[in-house]
PQR file with spaces between the fields and no chain letter, atoms N, CA, C, O and H, PARSE charges and radii, in Angstrom:
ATOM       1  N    UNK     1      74.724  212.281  -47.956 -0.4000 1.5000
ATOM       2  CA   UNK     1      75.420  211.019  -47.967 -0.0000 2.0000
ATOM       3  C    UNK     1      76.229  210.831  -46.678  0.5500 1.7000
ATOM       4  O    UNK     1      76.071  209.911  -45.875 -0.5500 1.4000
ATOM       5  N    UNK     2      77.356  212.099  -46.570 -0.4000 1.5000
ATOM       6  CA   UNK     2      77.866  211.827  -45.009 -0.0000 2.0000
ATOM       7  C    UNK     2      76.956  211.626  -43.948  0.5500 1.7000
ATOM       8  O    UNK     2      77.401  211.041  -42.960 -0.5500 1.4000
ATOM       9  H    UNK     2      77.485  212.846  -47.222  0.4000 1.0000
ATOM      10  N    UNK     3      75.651  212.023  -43.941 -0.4000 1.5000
ATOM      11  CA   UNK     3      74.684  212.120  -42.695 -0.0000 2.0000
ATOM      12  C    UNK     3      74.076  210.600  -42.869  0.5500 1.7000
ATOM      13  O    UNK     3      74.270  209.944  -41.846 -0.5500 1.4000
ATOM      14  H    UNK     3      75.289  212.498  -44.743  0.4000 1.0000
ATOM      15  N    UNK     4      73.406  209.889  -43.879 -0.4000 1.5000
ATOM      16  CA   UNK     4      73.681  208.983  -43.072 -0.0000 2.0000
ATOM      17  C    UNK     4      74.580  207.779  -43.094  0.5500 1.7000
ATOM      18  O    UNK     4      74.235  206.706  -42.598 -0.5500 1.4000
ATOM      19  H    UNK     4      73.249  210.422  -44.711  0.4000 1.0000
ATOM      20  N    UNK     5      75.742  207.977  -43.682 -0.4000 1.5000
ATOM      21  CA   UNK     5      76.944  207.318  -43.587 -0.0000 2.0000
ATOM      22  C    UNK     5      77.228  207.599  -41.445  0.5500 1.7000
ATOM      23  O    UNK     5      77.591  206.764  -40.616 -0.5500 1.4000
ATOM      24  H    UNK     5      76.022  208.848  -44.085  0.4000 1.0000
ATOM      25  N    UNK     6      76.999  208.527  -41.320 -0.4000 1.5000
ATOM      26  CA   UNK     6      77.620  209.251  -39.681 -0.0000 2.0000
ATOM      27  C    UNK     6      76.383  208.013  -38.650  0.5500 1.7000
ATOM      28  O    UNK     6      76.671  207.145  -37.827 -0.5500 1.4000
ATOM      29  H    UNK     6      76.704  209.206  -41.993  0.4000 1.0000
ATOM      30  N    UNK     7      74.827  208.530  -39.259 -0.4000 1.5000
ATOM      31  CA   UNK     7      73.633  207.763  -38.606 -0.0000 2.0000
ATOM      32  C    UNK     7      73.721  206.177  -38.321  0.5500 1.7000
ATOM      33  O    UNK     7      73.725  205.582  -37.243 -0.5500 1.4000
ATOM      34  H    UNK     7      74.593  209.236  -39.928  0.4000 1.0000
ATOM      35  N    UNK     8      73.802  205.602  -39.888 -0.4000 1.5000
ATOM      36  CA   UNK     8      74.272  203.777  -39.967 -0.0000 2.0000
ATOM      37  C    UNK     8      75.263  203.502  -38.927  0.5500 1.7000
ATOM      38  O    UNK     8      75.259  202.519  -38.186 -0.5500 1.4000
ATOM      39  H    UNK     8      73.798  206.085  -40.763  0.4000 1.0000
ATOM      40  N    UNK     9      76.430  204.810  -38.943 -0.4000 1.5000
ATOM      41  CA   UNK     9      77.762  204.130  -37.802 -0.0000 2.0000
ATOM      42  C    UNK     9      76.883  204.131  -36.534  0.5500 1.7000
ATOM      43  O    UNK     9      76.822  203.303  -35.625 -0.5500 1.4000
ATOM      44  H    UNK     9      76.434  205.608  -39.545  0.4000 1.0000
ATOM      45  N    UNK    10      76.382  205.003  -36.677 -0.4000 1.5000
ATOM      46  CA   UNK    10      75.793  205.492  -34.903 -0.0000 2.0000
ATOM      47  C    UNK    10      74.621  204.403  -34.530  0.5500 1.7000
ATOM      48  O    UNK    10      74.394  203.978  -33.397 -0.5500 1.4000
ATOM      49  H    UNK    10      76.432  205.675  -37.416  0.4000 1.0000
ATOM      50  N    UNK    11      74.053  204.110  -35.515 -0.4000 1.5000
ATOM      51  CA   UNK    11      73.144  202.323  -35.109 -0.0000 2.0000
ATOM      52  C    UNK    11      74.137  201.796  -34.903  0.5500 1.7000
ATOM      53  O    UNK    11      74.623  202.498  -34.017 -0.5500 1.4000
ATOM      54  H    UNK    11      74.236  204.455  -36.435  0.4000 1.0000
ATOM      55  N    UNK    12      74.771  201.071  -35.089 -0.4000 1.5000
ATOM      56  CA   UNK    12      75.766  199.985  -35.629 -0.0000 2.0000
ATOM      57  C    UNK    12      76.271  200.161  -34.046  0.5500 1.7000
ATOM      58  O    UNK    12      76.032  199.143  -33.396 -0.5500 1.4000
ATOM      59  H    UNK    12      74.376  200.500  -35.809  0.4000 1.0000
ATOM      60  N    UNK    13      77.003  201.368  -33.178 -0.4000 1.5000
ATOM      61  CA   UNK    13      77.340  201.575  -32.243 -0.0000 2.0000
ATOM      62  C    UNK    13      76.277  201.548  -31.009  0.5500 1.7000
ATOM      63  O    UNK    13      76.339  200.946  -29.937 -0.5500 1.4000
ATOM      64  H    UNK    13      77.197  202.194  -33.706  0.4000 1.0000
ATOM      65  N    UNK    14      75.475  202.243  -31.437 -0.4000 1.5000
ATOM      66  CA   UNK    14      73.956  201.890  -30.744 -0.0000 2.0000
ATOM      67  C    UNK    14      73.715  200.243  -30.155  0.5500 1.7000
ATOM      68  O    UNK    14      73.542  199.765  -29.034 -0.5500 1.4000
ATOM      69  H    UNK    14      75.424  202.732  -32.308  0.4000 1.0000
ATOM      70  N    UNK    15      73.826  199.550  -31.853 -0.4000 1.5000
ATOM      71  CA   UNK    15      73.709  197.717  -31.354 -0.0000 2.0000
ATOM      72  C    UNK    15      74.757  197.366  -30.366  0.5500 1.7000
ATOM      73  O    UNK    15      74.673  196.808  -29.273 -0.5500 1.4000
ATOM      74  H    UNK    15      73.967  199.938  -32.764  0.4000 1.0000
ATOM      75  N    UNK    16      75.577  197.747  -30.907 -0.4000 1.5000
ATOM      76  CA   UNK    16      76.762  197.306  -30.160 -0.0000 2.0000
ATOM      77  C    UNK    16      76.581  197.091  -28.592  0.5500 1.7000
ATOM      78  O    UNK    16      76.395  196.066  -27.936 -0.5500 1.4000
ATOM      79  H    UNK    16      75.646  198.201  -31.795  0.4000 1.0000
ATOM      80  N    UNK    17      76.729  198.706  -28.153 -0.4000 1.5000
ATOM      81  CA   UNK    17      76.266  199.116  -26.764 -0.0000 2.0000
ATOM      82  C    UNK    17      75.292  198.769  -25.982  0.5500 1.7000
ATOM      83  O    UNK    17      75.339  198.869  -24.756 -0.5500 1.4000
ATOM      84  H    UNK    17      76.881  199.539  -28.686  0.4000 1.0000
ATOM      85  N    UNK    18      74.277  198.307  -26.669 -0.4000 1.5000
ATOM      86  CA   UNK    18      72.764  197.695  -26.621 -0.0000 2.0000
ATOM      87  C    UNK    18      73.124  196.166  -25.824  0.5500 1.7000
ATOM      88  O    UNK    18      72.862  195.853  -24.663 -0.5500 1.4000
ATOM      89  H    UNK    18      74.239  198.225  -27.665  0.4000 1.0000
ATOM      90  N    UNK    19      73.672  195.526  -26.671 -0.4000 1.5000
ATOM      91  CA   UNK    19      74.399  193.748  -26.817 -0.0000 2.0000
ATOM      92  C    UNK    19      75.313  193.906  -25.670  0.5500 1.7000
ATOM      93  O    UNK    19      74.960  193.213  -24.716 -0.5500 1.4000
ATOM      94  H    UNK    19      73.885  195.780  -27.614  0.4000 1.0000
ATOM      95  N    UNK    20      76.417  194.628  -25.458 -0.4000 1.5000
ATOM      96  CA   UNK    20      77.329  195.030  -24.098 -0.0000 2.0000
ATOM      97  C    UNK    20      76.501  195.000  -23.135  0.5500 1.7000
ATOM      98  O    UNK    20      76.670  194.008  -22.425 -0.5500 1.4000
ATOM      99  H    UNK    20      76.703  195.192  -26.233  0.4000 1.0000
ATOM     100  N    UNK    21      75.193  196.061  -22.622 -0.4000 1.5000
ATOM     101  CA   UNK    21      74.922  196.356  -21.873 -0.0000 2.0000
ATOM     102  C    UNK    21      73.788  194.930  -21.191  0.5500 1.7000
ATOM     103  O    UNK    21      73.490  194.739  -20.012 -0.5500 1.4000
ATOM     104  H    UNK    21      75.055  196.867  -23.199  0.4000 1.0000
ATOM     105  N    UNK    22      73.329  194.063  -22.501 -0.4000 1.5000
ATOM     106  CA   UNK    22      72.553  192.811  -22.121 -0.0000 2.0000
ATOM     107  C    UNK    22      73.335  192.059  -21.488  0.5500 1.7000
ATOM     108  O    UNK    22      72.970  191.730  -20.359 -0.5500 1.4000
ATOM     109  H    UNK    22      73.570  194.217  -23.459  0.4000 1.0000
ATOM     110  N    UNK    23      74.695  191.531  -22.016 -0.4000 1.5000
ATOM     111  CA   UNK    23      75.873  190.615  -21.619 -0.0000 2.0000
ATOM     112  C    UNK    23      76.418  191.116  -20.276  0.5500 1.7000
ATOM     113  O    UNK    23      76.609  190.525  -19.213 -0.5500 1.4000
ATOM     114  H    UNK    23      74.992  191.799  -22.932  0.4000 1.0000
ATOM     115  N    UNK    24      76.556  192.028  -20.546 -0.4000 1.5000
ATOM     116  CA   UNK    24      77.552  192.662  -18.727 -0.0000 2.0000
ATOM     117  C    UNK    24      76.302  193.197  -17.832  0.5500 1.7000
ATOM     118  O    UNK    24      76.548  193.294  -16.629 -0.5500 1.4000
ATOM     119  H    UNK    24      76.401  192.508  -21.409  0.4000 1.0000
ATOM     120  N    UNK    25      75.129  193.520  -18.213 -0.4000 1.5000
ATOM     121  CA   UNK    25      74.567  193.652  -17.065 -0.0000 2.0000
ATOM     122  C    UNK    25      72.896  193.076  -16.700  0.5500 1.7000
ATOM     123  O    UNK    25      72.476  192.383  -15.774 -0.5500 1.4000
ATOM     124  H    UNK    25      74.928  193.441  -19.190  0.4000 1.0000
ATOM     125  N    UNK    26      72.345  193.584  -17.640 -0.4000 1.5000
ATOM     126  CA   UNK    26      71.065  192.498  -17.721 -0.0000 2.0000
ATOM     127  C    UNK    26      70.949  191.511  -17.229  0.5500 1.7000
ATOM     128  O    UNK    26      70.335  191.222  -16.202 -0.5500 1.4000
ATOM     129  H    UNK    26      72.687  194.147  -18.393  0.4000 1.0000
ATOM     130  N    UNK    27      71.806  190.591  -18.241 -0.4000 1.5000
ATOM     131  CA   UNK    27      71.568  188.997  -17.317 -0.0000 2.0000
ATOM     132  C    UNK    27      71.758  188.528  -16.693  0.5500 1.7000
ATOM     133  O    UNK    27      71.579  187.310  -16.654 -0.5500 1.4000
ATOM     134  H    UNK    27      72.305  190.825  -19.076  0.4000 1.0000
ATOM     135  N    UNK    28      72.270  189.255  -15.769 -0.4000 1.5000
ATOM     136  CA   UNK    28      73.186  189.204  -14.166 -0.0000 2.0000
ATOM     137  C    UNK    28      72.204  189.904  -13.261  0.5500 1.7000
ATOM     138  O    UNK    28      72.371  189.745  -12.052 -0.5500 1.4000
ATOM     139  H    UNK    28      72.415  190.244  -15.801  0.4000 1.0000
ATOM     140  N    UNK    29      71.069  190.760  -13.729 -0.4000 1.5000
ATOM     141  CA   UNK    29      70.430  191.549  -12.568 -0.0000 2.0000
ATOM     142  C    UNK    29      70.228  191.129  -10.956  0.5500 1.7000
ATOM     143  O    UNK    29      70.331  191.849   -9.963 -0.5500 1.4000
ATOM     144  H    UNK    29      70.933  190.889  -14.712  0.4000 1.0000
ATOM     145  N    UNK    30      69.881  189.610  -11.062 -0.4000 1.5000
ATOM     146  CA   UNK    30      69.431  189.496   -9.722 -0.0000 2.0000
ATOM     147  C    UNK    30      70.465  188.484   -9.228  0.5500 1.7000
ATOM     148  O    UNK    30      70.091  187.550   -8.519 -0.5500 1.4000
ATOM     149  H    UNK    30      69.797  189.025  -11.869  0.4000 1.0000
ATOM     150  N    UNK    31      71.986  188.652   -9.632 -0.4000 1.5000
ATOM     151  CA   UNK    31      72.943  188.123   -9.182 -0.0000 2.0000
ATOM     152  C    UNK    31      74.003  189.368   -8.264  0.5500 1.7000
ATOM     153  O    UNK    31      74.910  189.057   -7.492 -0.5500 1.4000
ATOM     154  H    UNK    31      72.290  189.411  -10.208  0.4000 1.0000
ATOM     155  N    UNK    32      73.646  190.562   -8.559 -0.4000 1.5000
ATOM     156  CA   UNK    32      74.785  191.802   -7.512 -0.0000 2.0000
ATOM     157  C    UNK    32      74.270  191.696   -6.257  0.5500 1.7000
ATOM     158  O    UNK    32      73.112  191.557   -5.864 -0.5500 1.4000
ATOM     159  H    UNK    32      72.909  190.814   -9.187  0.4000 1.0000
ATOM     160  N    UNK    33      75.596  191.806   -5.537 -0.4000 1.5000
ATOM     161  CA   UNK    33      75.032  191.801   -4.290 -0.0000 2.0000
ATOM     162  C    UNK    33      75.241  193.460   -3.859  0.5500 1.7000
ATOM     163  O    UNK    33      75.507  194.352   -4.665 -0.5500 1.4000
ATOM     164  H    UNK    33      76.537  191.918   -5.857  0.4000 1.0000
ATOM     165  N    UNK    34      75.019  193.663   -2.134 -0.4000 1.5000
ATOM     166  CA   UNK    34      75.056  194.670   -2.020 -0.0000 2.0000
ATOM     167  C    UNK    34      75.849  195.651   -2.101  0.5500 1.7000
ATOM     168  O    UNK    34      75.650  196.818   -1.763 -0.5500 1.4000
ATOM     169  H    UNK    34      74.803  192.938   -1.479  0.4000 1.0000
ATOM     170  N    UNK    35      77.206  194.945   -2.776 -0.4000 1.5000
ATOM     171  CA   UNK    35      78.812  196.036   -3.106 -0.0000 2.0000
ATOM     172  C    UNK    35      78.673  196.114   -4.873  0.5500 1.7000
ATOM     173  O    UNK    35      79.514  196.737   -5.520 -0.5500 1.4000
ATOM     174  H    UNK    35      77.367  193.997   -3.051  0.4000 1.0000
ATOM     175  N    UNK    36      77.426  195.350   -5.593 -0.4000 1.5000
ATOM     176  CA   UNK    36      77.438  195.899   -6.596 -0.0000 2.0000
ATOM     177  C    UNK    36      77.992  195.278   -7.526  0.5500 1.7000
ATOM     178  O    UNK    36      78.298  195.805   -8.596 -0.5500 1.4000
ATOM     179  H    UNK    36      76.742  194.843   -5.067  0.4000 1.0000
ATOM     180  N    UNK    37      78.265  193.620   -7.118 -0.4000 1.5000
ATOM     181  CA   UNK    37      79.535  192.766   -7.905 -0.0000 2.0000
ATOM     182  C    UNK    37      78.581  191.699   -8.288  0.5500 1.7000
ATOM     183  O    UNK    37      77.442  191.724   -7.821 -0.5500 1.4000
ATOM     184  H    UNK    37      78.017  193.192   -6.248  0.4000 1.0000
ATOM     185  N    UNK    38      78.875  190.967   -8.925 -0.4000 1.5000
ATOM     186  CA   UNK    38      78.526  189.859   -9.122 -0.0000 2.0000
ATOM     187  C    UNK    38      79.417  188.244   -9.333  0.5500 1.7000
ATOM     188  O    UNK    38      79.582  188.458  -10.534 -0.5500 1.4000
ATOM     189  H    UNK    38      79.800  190.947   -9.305  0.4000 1.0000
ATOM     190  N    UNK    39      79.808  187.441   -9.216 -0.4000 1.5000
ATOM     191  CA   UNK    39      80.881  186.991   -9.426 -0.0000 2.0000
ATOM     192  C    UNK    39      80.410  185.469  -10.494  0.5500 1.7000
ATOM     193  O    UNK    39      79.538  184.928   -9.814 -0.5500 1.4000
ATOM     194  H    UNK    39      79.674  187.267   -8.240  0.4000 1.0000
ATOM     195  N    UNK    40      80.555  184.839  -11.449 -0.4000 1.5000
ATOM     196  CA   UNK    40      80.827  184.107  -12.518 -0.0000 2.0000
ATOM     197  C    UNK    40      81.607  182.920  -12.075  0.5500 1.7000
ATOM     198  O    UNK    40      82.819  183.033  -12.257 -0.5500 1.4000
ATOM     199  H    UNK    40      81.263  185.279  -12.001  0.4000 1.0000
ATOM     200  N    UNK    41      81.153  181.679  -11.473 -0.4000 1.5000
ATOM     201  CA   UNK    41      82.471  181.035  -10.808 -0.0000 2.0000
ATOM     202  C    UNK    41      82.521  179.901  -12.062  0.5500 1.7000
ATOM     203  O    UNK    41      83.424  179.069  -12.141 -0.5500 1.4000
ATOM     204  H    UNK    41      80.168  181.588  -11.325  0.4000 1.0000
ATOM     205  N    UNK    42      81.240  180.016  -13.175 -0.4000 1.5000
ATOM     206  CA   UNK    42      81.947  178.854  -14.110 -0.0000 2.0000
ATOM     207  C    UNK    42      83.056  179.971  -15.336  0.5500 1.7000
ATOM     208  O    UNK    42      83.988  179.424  -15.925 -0.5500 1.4000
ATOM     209  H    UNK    42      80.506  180.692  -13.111  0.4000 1.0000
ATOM     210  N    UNK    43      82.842  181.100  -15.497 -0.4000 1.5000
ATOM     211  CA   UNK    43      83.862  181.405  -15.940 -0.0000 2.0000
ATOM     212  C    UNK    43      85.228  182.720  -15.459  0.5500 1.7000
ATOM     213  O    UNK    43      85.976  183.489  -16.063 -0.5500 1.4000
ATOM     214  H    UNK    43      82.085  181.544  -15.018  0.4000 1.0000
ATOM     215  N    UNK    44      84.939  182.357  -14.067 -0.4000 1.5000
ATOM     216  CA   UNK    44      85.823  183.006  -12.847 -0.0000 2.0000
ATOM     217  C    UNK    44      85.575  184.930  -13.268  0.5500 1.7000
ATOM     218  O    UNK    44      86.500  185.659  -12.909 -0.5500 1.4000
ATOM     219  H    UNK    44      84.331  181.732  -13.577  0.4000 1.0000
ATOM     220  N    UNK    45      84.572  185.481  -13.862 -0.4000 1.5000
ATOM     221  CA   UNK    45      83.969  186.804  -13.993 -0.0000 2.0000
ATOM     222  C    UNK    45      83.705  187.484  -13.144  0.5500 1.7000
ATOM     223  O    UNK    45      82.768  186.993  -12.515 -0.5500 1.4000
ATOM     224  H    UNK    45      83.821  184.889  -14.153  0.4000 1.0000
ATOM     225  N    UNK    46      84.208  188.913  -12.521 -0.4000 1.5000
ATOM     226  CA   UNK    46      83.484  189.767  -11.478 -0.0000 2.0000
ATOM     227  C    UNK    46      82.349  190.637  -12.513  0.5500 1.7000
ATOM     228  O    UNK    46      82.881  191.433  -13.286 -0.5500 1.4000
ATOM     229  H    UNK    46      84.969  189.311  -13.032  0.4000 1.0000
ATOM     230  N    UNK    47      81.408  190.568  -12.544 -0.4000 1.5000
ATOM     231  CA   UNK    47      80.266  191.925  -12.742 -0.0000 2.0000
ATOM     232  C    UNK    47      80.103  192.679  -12.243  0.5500 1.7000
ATOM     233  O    UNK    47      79.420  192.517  -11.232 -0.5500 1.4000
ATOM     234  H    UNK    47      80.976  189.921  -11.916  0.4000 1.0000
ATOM     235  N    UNK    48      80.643  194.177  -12.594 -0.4000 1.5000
ATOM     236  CA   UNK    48      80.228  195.219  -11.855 -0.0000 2.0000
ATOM     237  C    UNK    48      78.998  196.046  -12.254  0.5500 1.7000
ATOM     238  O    UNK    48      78.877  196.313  -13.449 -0.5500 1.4000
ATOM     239  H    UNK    48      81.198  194.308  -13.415  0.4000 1.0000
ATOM     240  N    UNK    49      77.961  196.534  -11.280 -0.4000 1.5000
ATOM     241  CA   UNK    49      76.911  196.917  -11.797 -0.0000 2.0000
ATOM     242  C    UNK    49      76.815  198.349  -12.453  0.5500 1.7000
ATOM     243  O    UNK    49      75.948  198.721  -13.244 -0.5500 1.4000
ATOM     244  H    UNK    49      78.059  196.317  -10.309  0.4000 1.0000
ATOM     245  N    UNK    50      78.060  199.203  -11.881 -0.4000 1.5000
ATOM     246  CA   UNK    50      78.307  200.702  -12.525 -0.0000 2.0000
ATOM     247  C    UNK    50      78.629  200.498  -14.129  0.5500 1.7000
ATOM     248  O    UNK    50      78.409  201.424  -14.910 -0.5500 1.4000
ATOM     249  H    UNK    50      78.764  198.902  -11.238  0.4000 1.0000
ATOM     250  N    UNK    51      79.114  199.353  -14.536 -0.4000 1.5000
ATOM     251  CA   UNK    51      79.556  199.001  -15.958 -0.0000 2.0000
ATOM     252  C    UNK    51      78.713  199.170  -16.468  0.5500 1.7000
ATOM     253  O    UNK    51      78.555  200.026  -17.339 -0.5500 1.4000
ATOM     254  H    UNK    51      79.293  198.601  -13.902  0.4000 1.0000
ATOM     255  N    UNK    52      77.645  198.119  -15.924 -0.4000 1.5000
ATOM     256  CA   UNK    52      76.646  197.892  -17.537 -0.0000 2.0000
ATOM     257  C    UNK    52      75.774  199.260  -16.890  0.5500 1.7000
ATOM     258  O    UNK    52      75.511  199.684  -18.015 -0.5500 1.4000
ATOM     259  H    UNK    52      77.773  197.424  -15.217  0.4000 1.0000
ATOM     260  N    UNK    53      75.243  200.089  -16.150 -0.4000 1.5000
ATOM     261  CA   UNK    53      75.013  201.956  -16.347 -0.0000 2.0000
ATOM     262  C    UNK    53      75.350  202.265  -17.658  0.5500 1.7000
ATOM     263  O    UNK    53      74.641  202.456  -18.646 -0.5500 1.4000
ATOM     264  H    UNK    53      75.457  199.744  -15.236  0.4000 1.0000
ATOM     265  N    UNK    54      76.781  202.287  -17.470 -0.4000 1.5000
ATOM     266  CA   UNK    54      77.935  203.130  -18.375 -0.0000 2.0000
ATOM     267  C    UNK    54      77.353  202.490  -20.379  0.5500 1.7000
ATOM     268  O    UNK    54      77.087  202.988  -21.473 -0.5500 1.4000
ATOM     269  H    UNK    54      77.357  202.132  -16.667  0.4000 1.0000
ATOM     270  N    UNK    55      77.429  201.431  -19.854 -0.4000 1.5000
ATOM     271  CA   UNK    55      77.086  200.308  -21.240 -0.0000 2.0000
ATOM     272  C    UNK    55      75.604  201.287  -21.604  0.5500 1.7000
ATOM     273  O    UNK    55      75.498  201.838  -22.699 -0.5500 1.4000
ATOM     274  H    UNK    55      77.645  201.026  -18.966  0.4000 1.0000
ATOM     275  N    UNK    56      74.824  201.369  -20.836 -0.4000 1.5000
ATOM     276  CA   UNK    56      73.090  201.929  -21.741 -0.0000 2.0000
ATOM     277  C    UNK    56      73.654  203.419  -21.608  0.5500 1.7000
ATOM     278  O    UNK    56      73.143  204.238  -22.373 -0.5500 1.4000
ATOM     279  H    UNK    56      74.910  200.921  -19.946  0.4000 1.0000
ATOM     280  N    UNK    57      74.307  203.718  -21.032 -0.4000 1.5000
ATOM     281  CA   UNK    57      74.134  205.297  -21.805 -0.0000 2.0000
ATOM     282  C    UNK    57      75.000  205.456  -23.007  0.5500 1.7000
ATOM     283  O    UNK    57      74.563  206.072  -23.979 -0.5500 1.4000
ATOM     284  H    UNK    57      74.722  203.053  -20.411  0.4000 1.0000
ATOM     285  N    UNK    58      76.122  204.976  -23.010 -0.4000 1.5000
ATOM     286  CA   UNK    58      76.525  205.108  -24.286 -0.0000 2.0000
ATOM     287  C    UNK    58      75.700  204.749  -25.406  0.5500 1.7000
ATOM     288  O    UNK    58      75.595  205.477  -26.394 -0.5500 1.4000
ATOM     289  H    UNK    58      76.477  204.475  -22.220  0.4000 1.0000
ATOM     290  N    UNK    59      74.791  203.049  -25.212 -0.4000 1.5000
ATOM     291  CA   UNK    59      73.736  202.883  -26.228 -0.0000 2.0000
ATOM     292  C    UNK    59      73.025  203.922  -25.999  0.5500 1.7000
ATOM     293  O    UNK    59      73.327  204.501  -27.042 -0.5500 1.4000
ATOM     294  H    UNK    59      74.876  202.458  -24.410  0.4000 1.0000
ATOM     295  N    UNK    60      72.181  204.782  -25.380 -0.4000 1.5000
ATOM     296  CA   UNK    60      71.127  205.668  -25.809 -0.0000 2.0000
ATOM     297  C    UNK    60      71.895  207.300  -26.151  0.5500 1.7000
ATOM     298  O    UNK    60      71.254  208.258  -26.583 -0.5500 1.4000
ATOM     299  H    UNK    60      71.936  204.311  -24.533  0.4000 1.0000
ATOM     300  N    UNK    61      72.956  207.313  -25.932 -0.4000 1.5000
ATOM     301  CA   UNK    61      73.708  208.913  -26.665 -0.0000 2.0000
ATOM     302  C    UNK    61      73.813  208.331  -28.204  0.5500 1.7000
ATOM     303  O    UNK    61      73.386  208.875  -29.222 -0.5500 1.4000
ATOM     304  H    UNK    61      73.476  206.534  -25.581  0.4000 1.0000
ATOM     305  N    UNK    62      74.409  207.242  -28.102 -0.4000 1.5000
ATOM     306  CA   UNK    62      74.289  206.019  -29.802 -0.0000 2.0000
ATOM     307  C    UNK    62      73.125  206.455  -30.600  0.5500 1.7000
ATOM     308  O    UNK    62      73.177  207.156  -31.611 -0.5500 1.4000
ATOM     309  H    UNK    62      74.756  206.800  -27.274  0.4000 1.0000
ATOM     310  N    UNK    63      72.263  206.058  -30.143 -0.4000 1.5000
ATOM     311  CA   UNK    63      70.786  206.092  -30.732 -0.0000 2.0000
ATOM     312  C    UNK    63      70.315  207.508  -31.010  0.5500 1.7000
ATOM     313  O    UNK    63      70.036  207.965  -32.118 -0.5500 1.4000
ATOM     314  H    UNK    63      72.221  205.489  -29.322  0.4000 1.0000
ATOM     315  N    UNK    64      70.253  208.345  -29.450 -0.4000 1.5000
ATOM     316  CA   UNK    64      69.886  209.965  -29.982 -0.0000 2.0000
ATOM     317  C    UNK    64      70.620  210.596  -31.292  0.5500 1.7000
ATOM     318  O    UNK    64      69.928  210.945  -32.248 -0.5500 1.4000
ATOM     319  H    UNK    64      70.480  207.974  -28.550  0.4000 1.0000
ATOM     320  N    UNK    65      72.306  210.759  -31.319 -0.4000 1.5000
ATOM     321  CA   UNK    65      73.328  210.736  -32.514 -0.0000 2.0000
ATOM     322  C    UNK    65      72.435  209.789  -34.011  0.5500 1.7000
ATOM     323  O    UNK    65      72.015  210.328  -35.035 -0.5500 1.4000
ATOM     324  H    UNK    65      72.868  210.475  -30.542  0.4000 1.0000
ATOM     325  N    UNK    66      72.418  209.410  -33.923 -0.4000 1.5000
ATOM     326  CA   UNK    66      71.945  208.569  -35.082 -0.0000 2.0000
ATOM     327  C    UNK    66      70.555  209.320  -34.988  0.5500 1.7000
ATOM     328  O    UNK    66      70.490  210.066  -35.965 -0.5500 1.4000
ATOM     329  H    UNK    66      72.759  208.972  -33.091  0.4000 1.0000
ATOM     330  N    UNK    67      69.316  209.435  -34.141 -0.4000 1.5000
ATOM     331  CA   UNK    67      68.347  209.822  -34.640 -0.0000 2.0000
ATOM     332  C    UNK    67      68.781  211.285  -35.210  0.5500 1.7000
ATOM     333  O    UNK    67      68.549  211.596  -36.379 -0.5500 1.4000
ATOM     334  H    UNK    67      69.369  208.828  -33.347  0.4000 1.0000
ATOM     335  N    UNK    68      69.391  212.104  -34.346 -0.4000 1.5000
ATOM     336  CA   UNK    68      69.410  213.308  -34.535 -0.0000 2.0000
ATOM     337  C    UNK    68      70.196  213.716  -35.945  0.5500 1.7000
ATOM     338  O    UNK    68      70.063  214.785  -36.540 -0.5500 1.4000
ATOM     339  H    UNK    68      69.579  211.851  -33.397  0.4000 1.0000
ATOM     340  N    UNK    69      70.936  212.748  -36.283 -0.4000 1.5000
ATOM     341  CA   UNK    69      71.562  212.653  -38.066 -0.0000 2.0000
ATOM     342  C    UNK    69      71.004  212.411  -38.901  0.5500 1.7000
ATOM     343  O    UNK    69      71.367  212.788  -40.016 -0.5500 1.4000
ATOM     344  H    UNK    69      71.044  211.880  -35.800  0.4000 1.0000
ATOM     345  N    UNK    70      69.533  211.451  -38.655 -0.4000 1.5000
ATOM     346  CA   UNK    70      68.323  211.135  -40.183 -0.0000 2.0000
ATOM     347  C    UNK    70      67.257  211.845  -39.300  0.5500 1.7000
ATOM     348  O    UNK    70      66.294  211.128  -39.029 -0.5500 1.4000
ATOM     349  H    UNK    70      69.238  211.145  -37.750  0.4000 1.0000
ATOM     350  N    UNK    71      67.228  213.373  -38.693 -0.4000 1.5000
ATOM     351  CA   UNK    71      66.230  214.559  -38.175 -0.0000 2.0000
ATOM     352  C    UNK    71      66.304  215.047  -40.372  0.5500 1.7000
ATOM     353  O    UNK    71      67.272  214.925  -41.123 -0.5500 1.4000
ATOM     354  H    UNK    71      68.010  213.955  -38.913  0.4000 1.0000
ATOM     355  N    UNK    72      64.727  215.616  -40.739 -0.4000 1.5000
ATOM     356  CA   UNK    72      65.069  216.353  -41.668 -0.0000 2.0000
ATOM     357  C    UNK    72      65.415  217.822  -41.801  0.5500 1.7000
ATOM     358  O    UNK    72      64.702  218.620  -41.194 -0.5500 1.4000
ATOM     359  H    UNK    72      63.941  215.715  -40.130  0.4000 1.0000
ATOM     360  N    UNK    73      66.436  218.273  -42.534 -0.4000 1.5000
ATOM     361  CA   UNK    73      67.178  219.324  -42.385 -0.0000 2.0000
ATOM     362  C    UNK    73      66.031  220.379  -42.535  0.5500 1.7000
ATOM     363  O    UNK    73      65.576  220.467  -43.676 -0.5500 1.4000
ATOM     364  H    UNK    73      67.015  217.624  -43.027  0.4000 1.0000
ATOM     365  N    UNK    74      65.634  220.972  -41.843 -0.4000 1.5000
ATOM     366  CA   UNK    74      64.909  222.393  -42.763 -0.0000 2.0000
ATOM     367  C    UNK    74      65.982  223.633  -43.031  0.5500 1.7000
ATOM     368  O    UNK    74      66.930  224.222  -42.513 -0.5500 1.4000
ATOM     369  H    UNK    74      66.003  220.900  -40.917  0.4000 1.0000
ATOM     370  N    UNK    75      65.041  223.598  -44.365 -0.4000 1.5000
ATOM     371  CA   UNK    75      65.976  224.917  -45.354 -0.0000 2.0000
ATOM     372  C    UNK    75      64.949  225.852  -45.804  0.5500 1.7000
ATOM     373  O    UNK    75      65.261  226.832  -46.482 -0.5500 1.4000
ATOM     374  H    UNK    75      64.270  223.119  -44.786  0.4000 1.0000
């Protein structure tokens, strides 16, 4: 029950990180320039491109955690 009570959180964090990493960096791809910024002038936003990095690895440590919690136990 705790395992996948622990797994569901770890999707749930997974989406999360997933959705972060589309919003802050994805849809900006071919807006950084060569310092790595991006700038938002209808809603005055800097994008930094090291962020959304940071954003998919946390989603994919998310995801491994969660897979590795519904792995079946051998006994």
């Amino acid at each position: 029950m705790f395992r996948r009570l622990s797994a569901a959180i770890a999707i749930c964090a997974a989406a999360f990180f997933s959705y972060a990493y589309y919003t802050r960096h994805f849809k900006w791809r071919d807006c950084f320039n060569e310092l790595g910024r991006c700038f938002d002038s209808d809603t005055g936003t800097v994008y930094m491109e090291q962020a959304g990095l940071i954003w998919m690895m946390l989603g994919i440590l998310s995801l491994g955690i969660a897979i590795w919690m519904l792995r079946p136990r051998g006994r």
